[in-house]
C-alpha positions as a printed NumPy array, in Angstrom:
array([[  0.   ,   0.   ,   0.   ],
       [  1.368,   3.755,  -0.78 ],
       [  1.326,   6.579,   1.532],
       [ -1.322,   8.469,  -0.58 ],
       [ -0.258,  12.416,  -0.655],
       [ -3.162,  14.57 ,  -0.985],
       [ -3.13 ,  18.622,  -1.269],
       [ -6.641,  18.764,   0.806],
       [ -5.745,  21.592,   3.68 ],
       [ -9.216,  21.141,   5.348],
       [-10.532,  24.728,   3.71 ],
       [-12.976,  23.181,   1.502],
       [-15.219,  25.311,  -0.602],
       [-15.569,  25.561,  -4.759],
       [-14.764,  28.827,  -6.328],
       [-18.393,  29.048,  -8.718],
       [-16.438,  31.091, -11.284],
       [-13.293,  28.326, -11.661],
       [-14.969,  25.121, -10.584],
       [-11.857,  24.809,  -8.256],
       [-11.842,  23.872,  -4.306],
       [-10.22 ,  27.398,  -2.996],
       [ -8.133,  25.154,  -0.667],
       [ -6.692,  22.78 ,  -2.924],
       [ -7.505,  23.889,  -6.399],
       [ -8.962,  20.609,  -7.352],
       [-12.537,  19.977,  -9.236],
       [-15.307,  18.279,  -7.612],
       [-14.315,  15.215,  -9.825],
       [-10.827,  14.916,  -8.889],
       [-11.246,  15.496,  -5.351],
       [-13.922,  12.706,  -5.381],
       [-11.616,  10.527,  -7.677],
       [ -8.944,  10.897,  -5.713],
       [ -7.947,   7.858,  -3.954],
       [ -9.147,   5.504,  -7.305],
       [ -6.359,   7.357,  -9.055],
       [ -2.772,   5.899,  -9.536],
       [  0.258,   7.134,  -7.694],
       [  1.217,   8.706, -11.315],
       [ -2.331,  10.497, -11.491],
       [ -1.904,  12.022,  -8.115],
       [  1.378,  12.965,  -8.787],
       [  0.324,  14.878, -11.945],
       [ -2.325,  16.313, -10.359],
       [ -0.385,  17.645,  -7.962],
       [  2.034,  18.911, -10.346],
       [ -0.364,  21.358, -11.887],
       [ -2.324,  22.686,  -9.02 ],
       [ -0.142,  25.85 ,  -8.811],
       [ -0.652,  26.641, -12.361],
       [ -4.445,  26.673, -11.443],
       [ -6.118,  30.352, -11.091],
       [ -8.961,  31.043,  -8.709],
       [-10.914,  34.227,  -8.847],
       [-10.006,  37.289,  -6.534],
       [-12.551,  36.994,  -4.622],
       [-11.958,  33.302,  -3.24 ],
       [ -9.461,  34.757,  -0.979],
       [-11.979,  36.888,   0.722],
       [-13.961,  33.664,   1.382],
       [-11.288,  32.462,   3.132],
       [-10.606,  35.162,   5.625],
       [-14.433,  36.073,   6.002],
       [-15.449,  36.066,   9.417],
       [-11.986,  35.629,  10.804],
       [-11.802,  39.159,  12.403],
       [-15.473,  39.092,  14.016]])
């Protein structure tokens, strides 16, 4: 068995401009594919989740309600 990497950081919510996951930049199909991929897949994946562009205001999501 592998030690299965994942870039899940627990701040889950999808971006409805990108179709992204503003934590981990992943689609609603890949995150739920995830662990039926191959090590290669994952690895890919991984690969090009910087290259990935969420809208401006998916930051603001994640720091809403921080300060109150």
């Amino acid at each position: 068995m592998s030690n299965m990497q994942t870039p899940c950081i627990s701040v889950c919510a999808i971006d409805p401009a990108s179709g992204l996951c503003i934590g981990c930049r992943r689609t609603l199909a890949e995150i739920g594919g995830w662990s039926a991929f191959s090590d290669k897949q994952r690895g890919q994946l991984m690969d090009s989740l910087p290259l990935r562009t969420i809208g401006p205001k998916a930051g603001a999501a994640l720091t809403a309600g921080r300060d109150a």
